[in-house]
C-alpha positions as CSV (number, residue, x, y, z in Angstrom):
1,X,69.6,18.9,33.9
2,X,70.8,17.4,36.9
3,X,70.2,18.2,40.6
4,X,72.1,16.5,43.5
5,X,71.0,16.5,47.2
6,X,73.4,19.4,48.2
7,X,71.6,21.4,45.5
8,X,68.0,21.0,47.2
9,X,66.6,24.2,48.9
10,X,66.0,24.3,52.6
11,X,62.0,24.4,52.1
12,X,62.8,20.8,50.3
13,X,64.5,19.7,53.7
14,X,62.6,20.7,56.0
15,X,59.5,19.2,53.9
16,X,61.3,15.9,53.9
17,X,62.1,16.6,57.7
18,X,59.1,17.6,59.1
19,X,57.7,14.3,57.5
20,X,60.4,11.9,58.8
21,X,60.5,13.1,61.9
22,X,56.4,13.3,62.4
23,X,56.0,9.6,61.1
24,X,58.7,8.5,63.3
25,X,57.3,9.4,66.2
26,X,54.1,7.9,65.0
27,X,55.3,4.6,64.7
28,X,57.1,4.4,68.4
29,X,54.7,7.0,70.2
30,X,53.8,4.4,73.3
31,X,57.8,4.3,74.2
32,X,57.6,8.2,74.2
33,X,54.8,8.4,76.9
34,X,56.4,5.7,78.7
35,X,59.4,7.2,79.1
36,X,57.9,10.5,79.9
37,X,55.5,8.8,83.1
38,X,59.1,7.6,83.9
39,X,60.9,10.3,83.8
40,X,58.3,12.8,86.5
41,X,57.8,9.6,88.6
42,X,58.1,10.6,92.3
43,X,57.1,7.8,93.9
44,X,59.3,5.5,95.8
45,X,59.9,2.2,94.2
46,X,58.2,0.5,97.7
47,X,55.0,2.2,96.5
48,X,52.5,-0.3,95.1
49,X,51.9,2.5,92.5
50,X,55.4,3.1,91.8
51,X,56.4,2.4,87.9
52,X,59.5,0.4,88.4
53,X,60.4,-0.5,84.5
54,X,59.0,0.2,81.1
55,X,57.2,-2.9,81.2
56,X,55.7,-2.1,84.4
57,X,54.6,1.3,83.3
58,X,52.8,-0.5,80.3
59,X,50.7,-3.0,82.4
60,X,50.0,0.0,84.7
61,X,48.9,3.1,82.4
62,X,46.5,0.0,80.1
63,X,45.2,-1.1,83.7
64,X,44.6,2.5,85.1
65,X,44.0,4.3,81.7
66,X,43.4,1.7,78.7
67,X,45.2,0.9,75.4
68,X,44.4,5.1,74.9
69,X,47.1,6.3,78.0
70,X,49.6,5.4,75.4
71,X,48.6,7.9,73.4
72,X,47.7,10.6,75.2
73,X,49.2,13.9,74.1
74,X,49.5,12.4,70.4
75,X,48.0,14.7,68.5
76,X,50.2,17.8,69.7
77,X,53.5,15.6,70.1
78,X,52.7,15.0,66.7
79,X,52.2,18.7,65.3
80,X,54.7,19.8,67.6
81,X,57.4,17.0,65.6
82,X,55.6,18.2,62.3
83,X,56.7,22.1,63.0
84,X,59.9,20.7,64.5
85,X,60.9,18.8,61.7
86,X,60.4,21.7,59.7
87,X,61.8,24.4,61.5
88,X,64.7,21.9,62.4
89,X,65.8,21.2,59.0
90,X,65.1,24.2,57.0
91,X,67.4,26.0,59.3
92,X,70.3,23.2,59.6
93,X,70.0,23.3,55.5
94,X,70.3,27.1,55.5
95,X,73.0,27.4,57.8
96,X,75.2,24.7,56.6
97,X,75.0,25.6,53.3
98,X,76.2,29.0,54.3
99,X,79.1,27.3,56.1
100,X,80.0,25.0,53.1
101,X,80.4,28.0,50.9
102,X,82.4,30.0,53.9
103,X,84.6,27.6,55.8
104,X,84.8,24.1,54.4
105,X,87.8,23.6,51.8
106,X,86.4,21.0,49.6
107,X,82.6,22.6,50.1
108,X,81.3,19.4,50.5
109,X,82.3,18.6,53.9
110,X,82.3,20.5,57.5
111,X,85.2,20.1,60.5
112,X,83.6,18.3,63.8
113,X,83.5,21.5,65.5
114,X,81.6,23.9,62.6
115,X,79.0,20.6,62.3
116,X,78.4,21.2,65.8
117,X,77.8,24.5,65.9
118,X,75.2,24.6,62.9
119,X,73.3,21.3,64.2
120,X,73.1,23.7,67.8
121,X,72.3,27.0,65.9
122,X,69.6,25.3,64.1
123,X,68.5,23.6,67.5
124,X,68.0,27.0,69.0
125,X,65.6,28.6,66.3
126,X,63.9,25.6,66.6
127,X,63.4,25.2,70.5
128,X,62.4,29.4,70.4
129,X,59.5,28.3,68.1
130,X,58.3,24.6,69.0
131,X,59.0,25.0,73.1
132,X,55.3,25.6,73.6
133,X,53.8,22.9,71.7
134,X,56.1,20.6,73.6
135,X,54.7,22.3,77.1
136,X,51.6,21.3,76.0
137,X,52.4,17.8,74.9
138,X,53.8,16.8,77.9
139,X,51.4,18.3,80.3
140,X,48.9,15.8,78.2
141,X,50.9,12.9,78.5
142,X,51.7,12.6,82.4
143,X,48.0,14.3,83.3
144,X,45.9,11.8,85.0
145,X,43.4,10.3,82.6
146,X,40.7,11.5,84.9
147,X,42.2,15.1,84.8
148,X,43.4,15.2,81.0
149,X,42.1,18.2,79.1
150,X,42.3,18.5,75.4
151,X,45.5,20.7,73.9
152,X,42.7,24.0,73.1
153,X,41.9,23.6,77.2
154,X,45.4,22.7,78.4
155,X,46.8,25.7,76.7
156,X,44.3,27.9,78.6
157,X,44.9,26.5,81.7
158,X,48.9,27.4,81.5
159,X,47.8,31.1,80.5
160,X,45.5,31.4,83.5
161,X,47.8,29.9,86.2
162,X,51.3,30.5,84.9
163,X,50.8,33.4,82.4
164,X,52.7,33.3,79.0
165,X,56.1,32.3,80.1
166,X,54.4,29.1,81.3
167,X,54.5,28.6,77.8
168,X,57.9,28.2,77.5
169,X,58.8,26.0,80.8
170,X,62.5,24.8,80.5
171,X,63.2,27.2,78.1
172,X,66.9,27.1,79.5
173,X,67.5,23.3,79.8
174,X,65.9,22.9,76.4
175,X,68.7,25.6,75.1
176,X,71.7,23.4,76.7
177,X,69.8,20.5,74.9
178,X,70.4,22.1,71.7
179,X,73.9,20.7,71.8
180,X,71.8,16.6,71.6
181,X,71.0,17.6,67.8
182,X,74.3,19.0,67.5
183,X,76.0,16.0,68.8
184,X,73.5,13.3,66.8
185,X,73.7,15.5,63.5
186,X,77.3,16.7,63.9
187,X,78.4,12.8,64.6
188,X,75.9,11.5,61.9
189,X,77.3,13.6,59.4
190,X,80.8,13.1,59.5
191,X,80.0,9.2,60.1
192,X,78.4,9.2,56.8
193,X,80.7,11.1,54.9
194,X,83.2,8.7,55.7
195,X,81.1,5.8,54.4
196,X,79.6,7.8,51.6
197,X,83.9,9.3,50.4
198,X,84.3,7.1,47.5
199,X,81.2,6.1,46.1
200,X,79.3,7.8,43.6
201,X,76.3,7.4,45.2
202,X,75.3,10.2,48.4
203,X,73.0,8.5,49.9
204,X,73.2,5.8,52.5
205,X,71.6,2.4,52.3
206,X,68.1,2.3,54.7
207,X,70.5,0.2,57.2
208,X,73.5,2.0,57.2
209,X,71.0,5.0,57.9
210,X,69.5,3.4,60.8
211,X,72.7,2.2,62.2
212,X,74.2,5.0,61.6
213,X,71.7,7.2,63.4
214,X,71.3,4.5,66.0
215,X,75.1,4.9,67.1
216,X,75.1,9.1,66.9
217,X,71.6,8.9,69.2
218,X,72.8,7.3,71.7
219,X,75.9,9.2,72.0
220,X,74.1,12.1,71.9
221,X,71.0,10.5,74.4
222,X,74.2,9.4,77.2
223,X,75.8,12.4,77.5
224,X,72.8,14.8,77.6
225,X,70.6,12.9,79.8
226,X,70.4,15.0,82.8
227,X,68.8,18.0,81.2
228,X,66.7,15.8,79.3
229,X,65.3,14.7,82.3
230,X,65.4,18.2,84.2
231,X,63.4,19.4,81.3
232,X,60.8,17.3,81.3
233,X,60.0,18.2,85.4
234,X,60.2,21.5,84.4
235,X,57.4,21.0,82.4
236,X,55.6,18.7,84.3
237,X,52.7,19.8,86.7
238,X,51.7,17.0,89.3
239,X,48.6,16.6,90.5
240,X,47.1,16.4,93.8
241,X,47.6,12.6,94.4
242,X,51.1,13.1,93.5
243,X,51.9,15.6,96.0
244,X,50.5,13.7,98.6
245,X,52.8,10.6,97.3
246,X,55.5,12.4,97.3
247,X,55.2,12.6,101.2
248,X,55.3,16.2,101.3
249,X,58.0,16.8,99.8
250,X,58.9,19.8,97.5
251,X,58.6,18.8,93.7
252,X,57.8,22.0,92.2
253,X,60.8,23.1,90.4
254,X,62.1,26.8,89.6
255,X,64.9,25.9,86.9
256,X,67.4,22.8,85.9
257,X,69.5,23.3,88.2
258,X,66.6,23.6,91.1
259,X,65.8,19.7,89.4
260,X,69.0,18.5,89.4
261,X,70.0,19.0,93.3
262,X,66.2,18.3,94.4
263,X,66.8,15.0,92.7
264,X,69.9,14.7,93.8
265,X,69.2,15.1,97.3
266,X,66.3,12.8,97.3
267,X,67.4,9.9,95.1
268,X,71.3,10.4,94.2
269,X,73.1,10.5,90.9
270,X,70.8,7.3,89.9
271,X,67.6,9.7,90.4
272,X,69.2,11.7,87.4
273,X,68.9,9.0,85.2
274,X,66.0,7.7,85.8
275,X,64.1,6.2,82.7
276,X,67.8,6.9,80.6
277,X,66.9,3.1,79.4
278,X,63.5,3.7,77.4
279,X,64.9,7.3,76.7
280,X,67.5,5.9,75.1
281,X,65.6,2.9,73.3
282,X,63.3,5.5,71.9
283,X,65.4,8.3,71.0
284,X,67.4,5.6,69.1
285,X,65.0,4.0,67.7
286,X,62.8,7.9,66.5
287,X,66.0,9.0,65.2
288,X,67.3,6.0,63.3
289,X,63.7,5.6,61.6
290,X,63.7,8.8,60.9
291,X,67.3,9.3,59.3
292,X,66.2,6.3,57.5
293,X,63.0,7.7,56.1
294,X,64.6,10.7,56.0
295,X,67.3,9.7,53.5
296,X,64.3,8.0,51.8
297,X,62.2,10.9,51.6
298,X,65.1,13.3,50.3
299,X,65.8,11.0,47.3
300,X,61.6,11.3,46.7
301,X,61.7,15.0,47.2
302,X,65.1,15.6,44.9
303,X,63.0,14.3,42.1
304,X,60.1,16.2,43.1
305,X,61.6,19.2,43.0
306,X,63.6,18.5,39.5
307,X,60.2,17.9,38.0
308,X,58.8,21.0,39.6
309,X,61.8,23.1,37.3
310,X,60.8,21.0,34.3
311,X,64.0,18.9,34.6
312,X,64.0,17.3,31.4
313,X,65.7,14.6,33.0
314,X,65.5,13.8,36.4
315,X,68.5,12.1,38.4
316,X,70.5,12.0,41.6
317,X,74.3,13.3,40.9
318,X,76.8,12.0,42.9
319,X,78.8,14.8,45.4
């Protein structure tokens, strides 16, 4: 007995997802705080304590905050990619293998628009599940160190000032930003079917994996920015000292779109980009490792399960 890659169930996805995607994020967390201090920053570029580059921001959270600032927030960043992973994948596997059997006419491959849809369907089961974990996470990693409370103490501080739905801060953005897993998935997908149409092999080399994911990232990353970074305010709370540098001005938010004219208003289109370059660099570099393992961890997890059914013999068939 045989079983191919298209034959694994969704719980074997999302294993191999949740996996990926957590030990990813691992590997490149210091870019993810970075780009997160980057993205909040209110401060004008004259100010001496203004992060003007990623660089900058390193040499500046190790002076202020030790090697440790990297990583603060790492422990629910990294459940919260755990459950993501997981909820991610075993709902992309479950709805595209619905679609496969219902509207593809070779039920191997999807049309650009259907592999859209399921990578954004999948993104907003996952985002109604994981939001709070990620409120959490990046209320850690742009808290002052001196202010920083652990996950336990940061969750009861949003239930005490903001109630539940503090919880779920940029709830809307984050369900526009569905469409940035649509777009990475959707494009990965139909890159690597094209690579992948006449060989007998499914699986994609670890390069062509990164490259490929590297390429669909960044598409994904450039067109999506905005909410990205309207997200991320949304979730941020700043703290005293950043009130009084930002002059008095009003950076509490009320939704994305209160972000995006705020910021528009105080720093111009550029403001909407701001830290788009280490967003990008590690959102390409997350999702390419993690396709790559990914792809990796399938293969592993294809055997595993044909040795949990007693396969007599294991092996990979081709699609």
């Amino acid at each position: 007995m045989s079983l191919s890659k298209d034959a694994l169930p969704p719980l074997g996805h999302a294993i191999s997802g949740a996996g990926s995607s957590a030990l990813a994020l691992f590997l490149i967390y210091p870019l993810d705080t970075i780009k997160t201090r980057l993205q909040v920053q209110t401060r004008s570029q004259d100010d001496e304590e203004a992060m003007r580059s990623p660089a900058d921001a390193v040499r500046k959270i190790v002076m202020n905050e030790g090697v440790g600032g990297l990583y603060a927030g790492l422990t629910a960043n990294l459940v919260n990619q755990l459950i993501n992973g997981f909820v991610y994948f075993y709902a992309y596997s479950t709805v595209r293998k619905l679609a496969l059997r219902t509207a593809s006419s070779d039920g191997k491959t999807l049309a650009t628009a259907i592999e859209l849809a399921v990578g954004a369907l999948a993104g907003m089961c996952n985002q109604l599940i994981t939001l709070p974990i990620g409120v959490v996470a990046t209320r850690q990693q742009t808290a002052h160190a001196l202010e920083r409370e652990s996950w336990v103490d940061t969750v009861r501080g949003i239930l005490r000032t903001e109630g539940v739905q503090g919880l779920w801060a940029g709830f809307r953005p984050a369900m526009l930003l569905c469409a940035n897993p649509a777009i990475t998935y959707g494009a990965f997908e139909k890159a690597k079917s094209l690579l992948l149409r006449n060989r007998a092999n499914q699986f994609l080399s670890s390069a062509e994996a990164f490259w490929v994911g590297a390429l669909a990232k960044t598409l994904a990353t450039i067109v999506t920015y905005p909410y990205i970074m309207a997200k991320v305010r949304l979730q941020w709370r700043p703290s005293k000292d950043e009130m009084a540098a930002a002059g008095g001005q009003d950076i509490a938010y009320t939704s994305s779109a209160d972000v995006l004219q705020k910021v528009l208003r105080r720093e111009g289109v550029a403001g909407w980009y701001r830290g788009m370059q280490t967003q990008i660099i590690k959102a390409v570099i997350t999702q390419a490792l993690m396709l790559m393992i990914k792809e990796s961890f399938t293969m592993q997890t294809v055997r595993l399960f044909a040795l949990l059914r007693r396969s007599p013999r294991v092996s990979i068939a081709s699609k």
